[in-house]
Each structure stands twice: as structure tokens, then as C-alpha cells.
C-alpha positions in Angstrom: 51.2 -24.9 -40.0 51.6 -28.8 -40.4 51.8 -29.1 -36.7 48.1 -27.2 -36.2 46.6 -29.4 -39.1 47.8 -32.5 -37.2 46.1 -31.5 -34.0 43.1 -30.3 -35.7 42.8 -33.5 -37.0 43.4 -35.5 -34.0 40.9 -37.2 -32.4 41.2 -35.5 -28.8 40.5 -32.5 -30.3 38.1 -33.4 -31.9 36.3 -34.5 -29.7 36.9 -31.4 -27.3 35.4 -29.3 -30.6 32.3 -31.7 -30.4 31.7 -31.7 -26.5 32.3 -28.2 -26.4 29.4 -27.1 -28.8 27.3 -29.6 -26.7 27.9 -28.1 -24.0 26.6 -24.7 -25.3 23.8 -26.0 -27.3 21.7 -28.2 -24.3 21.0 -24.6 -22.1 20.6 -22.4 -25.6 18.1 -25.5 -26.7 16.7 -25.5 -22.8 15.3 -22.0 -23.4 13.1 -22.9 -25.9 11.0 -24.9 -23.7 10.9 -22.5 -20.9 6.9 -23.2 -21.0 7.3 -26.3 -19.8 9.2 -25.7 -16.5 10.4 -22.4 -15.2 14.4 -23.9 -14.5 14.3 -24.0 -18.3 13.0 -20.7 -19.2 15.9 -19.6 -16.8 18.2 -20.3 -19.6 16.3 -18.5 -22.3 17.6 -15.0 -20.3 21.0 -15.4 -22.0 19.6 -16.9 -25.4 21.6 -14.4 -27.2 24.6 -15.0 -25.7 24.8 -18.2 -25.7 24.2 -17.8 -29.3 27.1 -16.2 -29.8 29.2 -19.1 -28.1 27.7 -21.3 -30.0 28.7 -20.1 -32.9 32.1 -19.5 -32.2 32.4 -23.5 -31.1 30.9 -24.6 -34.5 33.9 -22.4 -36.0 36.0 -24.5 -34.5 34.2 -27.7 -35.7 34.8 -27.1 -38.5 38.7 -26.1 -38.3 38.6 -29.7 -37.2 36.9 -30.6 -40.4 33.5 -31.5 -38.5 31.8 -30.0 -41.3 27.7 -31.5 -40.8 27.8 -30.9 -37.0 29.6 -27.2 -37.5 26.5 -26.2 -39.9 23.9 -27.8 -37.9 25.7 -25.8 -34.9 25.4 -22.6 -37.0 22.5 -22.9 -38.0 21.0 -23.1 -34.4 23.0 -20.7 -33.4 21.7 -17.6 -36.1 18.1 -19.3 -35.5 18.3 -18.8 -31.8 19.8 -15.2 -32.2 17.4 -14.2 -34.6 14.7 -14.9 -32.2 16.3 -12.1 -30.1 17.2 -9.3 -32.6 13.2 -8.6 -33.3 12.8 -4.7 -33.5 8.9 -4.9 -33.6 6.8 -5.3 -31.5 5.7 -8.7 -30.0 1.7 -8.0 -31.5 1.8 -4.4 -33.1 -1.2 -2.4 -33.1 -3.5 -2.6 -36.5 -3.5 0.8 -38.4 -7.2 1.0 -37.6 -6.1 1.5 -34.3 -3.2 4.0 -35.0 -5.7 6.4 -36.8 -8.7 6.1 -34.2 -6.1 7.1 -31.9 -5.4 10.9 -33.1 -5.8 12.8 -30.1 -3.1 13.7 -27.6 0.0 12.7 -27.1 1.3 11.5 -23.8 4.7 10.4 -22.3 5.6 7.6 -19.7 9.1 7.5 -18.0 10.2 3.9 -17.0 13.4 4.0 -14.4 15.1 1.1 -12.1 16.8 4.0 -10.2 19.0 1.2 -7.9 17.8 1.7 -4.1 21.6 2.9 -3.2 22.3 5.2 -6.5 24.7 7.9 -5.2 24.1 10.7 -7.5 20.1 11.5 -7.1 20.4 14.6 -8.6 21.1 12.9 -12.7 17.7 10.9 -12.2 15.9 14.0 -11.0 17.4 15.9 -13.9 16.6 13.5 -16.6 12.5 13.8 -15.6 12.8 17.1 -15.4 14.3 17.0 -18.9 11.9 14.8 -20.3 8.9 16.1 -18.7 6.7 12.6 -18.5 3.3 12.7 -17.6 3.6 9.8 -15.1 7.1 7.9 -13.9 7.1 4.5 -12.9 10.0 3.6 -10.8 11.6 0.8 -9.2 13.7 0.5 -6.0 12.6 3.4 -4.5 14.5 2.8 -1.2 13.7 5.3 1.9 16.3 7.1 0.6 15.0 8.1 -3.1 11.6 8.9 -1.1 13.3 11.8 0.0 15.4 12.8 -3.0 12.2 12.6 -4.4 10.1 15.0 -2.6 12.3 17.3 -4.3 9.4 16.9 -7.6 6.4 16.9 -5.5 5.1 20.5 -6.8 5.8 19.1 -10.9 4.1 15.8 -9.4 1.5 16.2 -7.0 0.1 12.4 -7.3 2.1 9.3 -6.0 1.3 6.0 -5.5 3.5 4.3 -3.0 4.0 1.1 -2.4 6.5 0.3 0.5 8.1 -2.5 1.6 10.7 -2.3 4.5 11.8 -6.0 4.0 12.7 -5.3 0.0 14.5 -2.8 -2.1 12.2 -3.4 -5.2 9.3 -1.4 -3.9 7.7 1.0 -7.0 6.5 4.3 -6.9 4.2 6.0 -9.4 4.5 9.8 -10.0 2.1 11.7 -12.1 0.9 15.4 -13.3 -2.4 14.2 -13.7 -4.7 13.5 -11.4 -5.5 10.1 -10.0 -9.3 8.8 -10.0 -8.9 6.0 -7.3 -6.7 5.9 -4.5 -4.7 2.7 -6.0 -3.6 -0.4 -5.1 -0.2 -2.2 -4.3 0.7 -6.1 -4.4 3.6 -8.6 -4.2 4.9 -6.8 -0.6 5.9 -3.8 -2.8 6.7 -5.0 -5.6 3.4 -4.4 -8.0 1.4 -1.0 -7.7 -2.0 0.0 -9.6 -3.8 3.2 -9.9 -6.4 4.4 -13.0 -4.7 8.1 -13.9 -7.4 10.8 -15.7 -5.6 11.6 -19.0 -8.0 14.5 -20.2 -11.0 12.9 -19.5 -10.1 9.7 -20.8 -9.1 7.2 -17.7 -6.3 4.8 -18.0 -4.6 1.9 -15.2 -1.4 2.1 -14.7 0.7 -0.3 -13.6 4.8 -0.8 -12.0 5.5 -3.9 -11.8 9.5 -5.5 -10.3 10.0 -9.0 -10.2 12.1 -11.3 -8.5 14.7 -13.1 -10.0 14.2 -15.9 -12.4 14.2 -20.0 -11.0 15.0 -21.2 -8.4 14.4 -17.5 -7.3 10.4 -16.3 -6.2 9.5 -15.0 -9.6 7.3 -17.6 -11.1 5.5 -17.2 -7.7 4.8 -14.0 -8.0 3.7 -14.4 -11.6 1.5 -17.1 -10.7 0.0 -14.7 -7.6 -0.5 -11.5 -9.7 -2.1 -13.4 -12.9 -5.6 -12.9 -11.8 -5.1 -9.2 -11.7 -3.7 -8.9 -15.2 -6.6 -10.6 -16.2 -8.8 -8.0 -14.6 -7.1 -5.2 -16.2 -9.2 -2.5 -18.7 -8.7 -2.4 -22.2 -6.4 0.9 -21.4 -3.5 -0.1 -19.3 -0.3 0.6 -19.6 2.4 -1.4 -17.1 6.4 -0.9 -17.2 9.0 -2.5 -14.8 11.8 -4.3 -14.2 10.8 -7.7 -15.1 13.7 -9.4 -14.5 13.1 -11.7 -17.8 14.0 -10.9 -21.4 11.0 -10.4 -24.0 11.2 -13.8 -25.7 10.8 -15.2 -22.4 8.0 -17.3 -21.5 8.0 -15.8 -18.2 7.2 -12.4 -19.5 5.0 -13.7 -22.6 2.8 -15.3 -20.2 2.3 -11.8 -18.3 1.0 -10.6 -22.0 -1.1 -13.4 -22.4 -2.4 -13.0 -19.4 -3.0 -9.3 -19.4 -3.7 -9.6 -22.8 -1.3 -7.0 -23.7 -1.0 -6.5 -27.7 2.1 -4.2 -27.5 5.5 -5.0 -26.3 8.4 -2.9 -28.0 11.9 -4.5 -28.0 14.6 -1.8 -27.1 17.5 -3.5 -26.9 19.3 -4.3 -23.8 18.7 -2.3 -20.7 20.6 -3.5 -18.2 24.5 -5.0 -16.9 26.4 -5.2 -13.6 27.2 -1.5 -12.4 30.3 0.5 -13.7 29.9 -1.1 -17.2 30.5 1.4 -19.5 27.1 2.9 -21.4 28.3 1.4 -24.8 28.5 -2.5 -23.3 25.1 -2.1 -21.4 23.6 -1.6 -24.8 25.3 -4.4 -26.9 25.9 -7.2 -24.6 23.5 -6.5 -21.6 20.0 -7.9 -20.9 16.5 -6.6 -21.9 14.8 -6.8 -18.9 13.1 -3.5 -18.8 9.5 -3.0 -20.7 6.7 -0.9 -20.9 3.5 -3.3 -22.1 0.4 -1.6 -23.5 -2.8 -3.4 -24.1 -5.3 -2.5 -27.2 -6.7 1.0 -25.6 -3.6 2.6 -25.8 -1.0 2.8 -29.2 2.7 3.1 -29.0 3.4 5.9 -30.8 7.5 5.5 -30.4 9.6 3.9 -27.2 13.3 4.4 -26.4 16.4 3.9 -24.2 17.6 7.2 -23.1 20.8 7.8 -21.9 22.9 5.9 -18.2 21.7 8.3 -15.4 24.0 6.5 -13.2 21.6 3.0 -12.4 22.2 -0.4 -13.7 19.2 0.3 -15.6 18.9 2.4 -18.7 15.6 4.4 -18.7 13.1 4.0 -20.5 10.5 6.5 -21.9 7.5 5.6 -24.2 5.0 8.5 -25.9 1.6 6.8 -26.7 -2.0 8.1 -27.6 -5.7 6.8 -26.6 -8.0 4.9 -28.8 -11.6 7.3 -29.4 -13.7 4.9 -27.7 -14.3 4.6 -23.8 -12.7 2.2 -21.8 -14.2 0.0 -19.8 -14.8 -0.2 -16.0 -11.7 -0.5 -13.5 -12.0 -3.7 -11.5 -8.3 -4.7 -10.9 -7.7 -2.3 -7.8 -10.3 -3.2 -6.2 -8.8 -7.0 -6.4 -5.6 -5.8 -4.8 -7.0 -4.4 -1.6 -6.4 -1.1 -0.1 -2.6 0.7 -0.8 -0.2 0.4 1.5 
């Protein structure tokens, strides 16, 4: 016991205690000014994480009686962290808008299904379980197109958007009818089409980005920005972001779409073979479903591993009474592909 109070006391250690927690703090600080350069928003991705580190490193500040830089360390630490653990939305609908929105209820399937998933079958299952009224989905690879056409009677309407040179192209599914022949940007990667739900018409959008910096994704956000800000005042979009809510990657895309609803679920994604339990606690949030003032989240969920990467994610929401306004954002994106 003597011996561990003399080298927690020595200055070597010490000062591997101190550099240590500085080493954690400058990427967990980085994050925080992600709007100034996207290399620094990079870092906000594992904000929680590194939260964590840090404060196990201030733990052992103070074992080596660095007591002023352990709480400051701490204190960053549960600040950063907290800014993660919301379990509200971003901007949650008024009640006003809960109770003009009392008609029908409606259901929205969100899936990264991984372009080489061996087992089709458990994500066909799981929408025929959950019955959606449309499906987003992301990597739908050549093959998936043709696992697929095994729900073409339960869901006549697709919107396709291929891209040979990419395994992030999306696919929309639906029960109800389309009223436009839809739209598809980003080489695959962003599709658009205005669904009729009972009379009442509403744009939805999948959306799979790129990697974070150095990767393409702040290009693409900076290409499909005029779009968002041509979307209708119903619009729903879901997708593999590739960025974490608190991001200011993806709280620019709300900005700019002006999306007032953004649920955080939790975690939604880790490596492959990670067991179910560990995707959940430790992975990253980079699945959403976004939903501007037209349409109210009535409740949104992880379901249970079918097998991806990605957990699925399926949302029930309802439409506000009053019309919605014109669709101009296909017409932006040009002819589908």
C-alpha cells in the first residue's frame, strides 16, 4: 500500500495522469465546435465515449491527488455526456399540434439492411410483422432487389434509386399509392417521392450519407441543402446519416429542412457480430427518422437485430388537419433514376 502511495505521488506519474486526461479532453472539446470545421465535428461522433474515458482519467487524477484538474475533468466529462443521453426530441411538437393531429395513425419502417446481409428472409419477416405503411431502406444492393420482389403484392409502389458504383443506394416501399413519379440524388444515395396518405399528401424522403471528414459527407450535405429547403411542411425523411444527433452535421440537415422533430433512440449501430445488448449501450446513433411540423411523432423505437449492423427503426406518426402545401423538391432533383 506504501509502495502505490509513493508512485501516486511521484511526479512521473503524475504527470502521465495529467497528459493522459489531455489527451482525451482536446477531441471531446473538438466536438463542440464541429460548426466551425467539419474535421472537428468528426470528433463529436464519439462524444459519449470519449466521455466516458475522460472520466475514468480524472479518477486517476485524483488517486494522484490532482484534485482541481480531476473535478474540472469530471465535470466536462458528465457535461459532455449529458449532451448525449437526451431522450426528447431535439424541437418537440407543441400540444396544439398533437391535438389538431387526431386522425389516422400511420407507420414508417426505417432499415440499413447491409448490401451483403446473408439471411434476407429475418428482414422480410420483420416488415411483414410490423406491417409499415412505407419502408425506407438503405443498401439495397442488386441482391436485396431481388429478395425483395418477394413483397411486391403487400407493396405495389417503389422508388428506386440505383447506383452500380455504391452500396448505399435507398429504396422506398409503400402500400399507398405514390402521386409523382419521384426523384433520386447524391448517385443513389438520396430518394424523394410525395406518398397519398388518405387523401392527405406527404414527401418522403431516404436519405444515406457518406462517412464523416475527410470522407464525402459534408459534400453531399452541402449539395442536397437546397432540396431540404424546398421540402413541404409534411415530410418525413429517415436514413443512415452516418452522424450522431448532437452532431452539427446532422443539426444543420434540420435546420435546413426545417425539421421540428428529431427523436433520440439510443444507439443503432456497431461493427457486425456484436452482440444485440452492446449495439444498444455502446454503439452509435446514426439512424433517424426527421419529421417537419405537418407531421407529429406519435412514438419511435428500435426494434429488435434482424441480422444488419443497423437496428431498425420504426416510427407511428399522424397528420396535422390543415393542407400542406405544394411539392416543389422533386421537381429540383430531376427525373428518377
Amino acid at each position: 500500500m506504501l509502495r502505490l502511495r509513493t508512485l501516486a505521488a511521484s511526479g512521473p506519474f503524475k504527470a502521465g495522469a495529467l497528459l493522459l486526461t489531455l489527451a482525451i479532453s482536446l477531441p471531446l472539446v473538438a466536438g463542440f465546435l464541429g460548426r466551425l470545421h467539419p474535421a472537428l465535428d468528426a470528433f463529436s461522433h464519439f462524444r459519449a465515449h470519449l466521455a466516458v474515458l475522460l472520466a475514468a482519467a480524472c479518477l486517476l487524477l485524483m488517486a494522484t491527488r490532482q484534485w482541481l484538474h480531476g473535478a474540472i475533468g469530471l465535470l466536462l466529462a458528465l457535461g459532455a455526456f449529458a449532451s448525449t443521453a437526451g431522450l426528447v426530441p431535439l424541437h418537440a411538437a407543441t400540444p396544439a399540434a398533437a391535438t389538431d393531429a387526431a386522425g389516422p395513425r400511420y407507420r414508417l419502417l426505417q432499415l440499413n439492411m447491409r448490401y451483403d446481409h446473408p439471411e434476407p428472409a429475418r428482414v422480410l419477416s420483420l416488415i411483414g410483422r410490423t406491417r409499415p405503411d412505407v419502408v425506407t431502406l438503405n443498401e439495397a444492393s442488386p441482391a436485396w432487389r431481388q429478395s425483395l420482389q418477394a413483397l411486391s403484392a403487400a407493396y405495389p409502389h417503389r422508388l428506386d434509386c440505383p447506383d452500380e458504383r455504391s452500396v448505399g443506394s435507398v429504396l422506398i416501399l409503400s402500400r399507398r399509392p405514390f402521386l409523382d413519379p419521384g426523384a433520386c440524388g447524391l448517385s443513389g444515395r438520396f430518394g424523394l417521392v410525395t406518398v397519398d396518405f388518405g387523401g392527405q399528401a406527404v414527401d418522403v424522403a431516404s436519405l444515406h450519407l457518406l462517412w464523416p471528414w475527410p470522407y464525402a459527407q459534408p459534400r453531399q450535405i452541402r449539395e442536397l441543402l437546397p432540396t431540404l429547403a424546398s421540402l413541404g411542411e409534411r415530410t418525413l425523411m429517415a436514413g443512415d446519416f452516418n452522424a450522431v444527433d448532437w452532431s452539427a452535421s446532422v443539426r444543420e440537415i434540420a435546420a435546413a429542412g426545417g425539421f421540428t422533430s428529431m427523436p433520440r433512440l439510443g444507439p443503432t449501430w456497431l461493427v457486425r457480430g456484436a452482440p444485440d445488448a452492446l449495439r444498444r449501450r455502446v454503439g452509435l446513433p446514426i439512424d433517424h427518422v426527421l419529421a417537419k411540423p405537418g407531421v407529429v411523432l406519435v412514438d419511435a423505437r428500435r426494434l429488435e437485430d434482424v441480422g444488419s449492423d443497423h437496428l431498425p427503426i420504426l416510427v407511428e406518426f399522424t397528420l396535422l388537419a390543415e393542407p400542406a402545401e405544394g411539392n416543389v423538391a422533386v421537381a429540383a432533383l430531376g427525373a428518377p433514376r
